[in-house]
N, C-alpha and C positions, 0 to 999 in steps of 0.2 A: 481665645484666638490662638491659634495652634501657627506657631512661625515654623518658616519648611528651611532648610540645610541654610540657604545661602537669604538670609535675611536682614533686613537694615538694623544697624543700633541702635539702641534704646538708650537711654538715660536712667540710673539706679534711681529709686526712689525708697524714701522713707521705712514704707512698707518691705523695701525687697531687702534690704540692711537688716533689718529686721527679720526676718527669717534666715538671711546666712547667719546670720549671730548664734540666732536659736539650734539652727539645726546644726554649727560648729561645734557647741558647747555639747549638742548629743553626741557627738562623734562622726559624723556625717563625713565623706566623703566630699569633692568638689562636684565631681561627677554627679553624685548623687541629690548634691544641693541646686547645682545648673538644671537639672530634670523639673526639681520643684518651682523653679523660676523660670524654666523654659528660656536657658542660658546655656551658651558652652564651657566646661570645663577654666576655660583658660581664662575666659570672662567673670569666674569667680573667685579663681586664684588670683588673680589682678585686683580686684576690689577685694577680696580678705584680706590682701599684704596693705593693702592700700588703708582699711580700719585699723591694721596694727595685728591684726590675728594670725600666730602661725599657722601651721600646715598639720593636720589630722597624723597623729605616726601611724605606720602601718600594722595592721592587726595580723598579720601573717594570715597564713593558708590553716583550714582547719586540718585535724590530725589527721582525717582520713585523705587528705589530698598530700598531705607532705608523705605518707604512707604509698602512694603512688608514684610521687616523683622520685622516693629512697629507690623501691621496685625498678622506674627505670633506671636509675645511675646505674644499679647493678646490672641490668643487662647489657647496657651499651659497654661496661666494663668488659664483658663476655664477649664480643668482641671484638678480633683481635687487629683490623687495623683500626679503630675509632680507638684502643686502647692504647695504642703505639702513638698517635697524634697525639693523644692528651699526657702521656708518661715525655714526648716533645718535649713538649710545653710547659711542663713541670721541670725538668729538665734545664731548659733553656732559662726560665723564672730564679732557677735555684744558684745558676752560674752565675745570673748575674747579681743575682743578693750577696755570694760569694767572691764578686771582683767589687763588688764598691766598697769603700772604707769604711770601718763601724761608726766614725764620727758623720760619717757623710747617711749610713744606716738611722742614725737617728732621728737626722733632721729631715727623712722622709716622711716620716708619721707624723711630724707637728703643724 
């Protein structure tokens, strides 16, 4: 039974625990585990947190697409007002790192 976008809730069962586990323990996705249960996203993050199981880390982008996204940083560098907004920016980020106090510096990152 193929549920369409806007579909009533179900109730988890037995079985369907049972395959987020499984397919968590592969590496799986949320996404990719809601598809197998013909669930959304949110609907399995909710019930993973809910068994106690964190959240899949991200495997990054493979080499050949972070190869593309280096490629565009450098053009949009090239440029020259998208370069001037983002040196802004930098700019602006960097002043203010430089007016807060180093004690007050710290307890940002903790």
């Amino acid at each position: 039974m193929k549920r369409g976008h806007y579909r009533k809730w179900a109730p988890w069962t037995a079985q369907d625990d049972l395959t987020l586990r499984k397919m968590w323990r592969q590496g799986s996705y949320d996404r990719e585990i809601g598809k197998a249960l013909n669930r959304t996203w949110q609907e399995v993050g909710i019930r993973r947190r809910a068994l106690g199981m964190a959240g899949v880390k991200y495997r990054g982008h493979p080499p050949e697409v972070r190869e593309k996204i280096r490629a565009a940083d450098f053009e949009r560098w090239k440029n020259q007002e998208i370069a001037g907004r983002m040196r802004g920016g930098l700019d602006k980020g960097r002043a203010t790192w430089m007016a807060t106090p180093p004690s007050e510096r710290i307890r940002s990152f903790i």
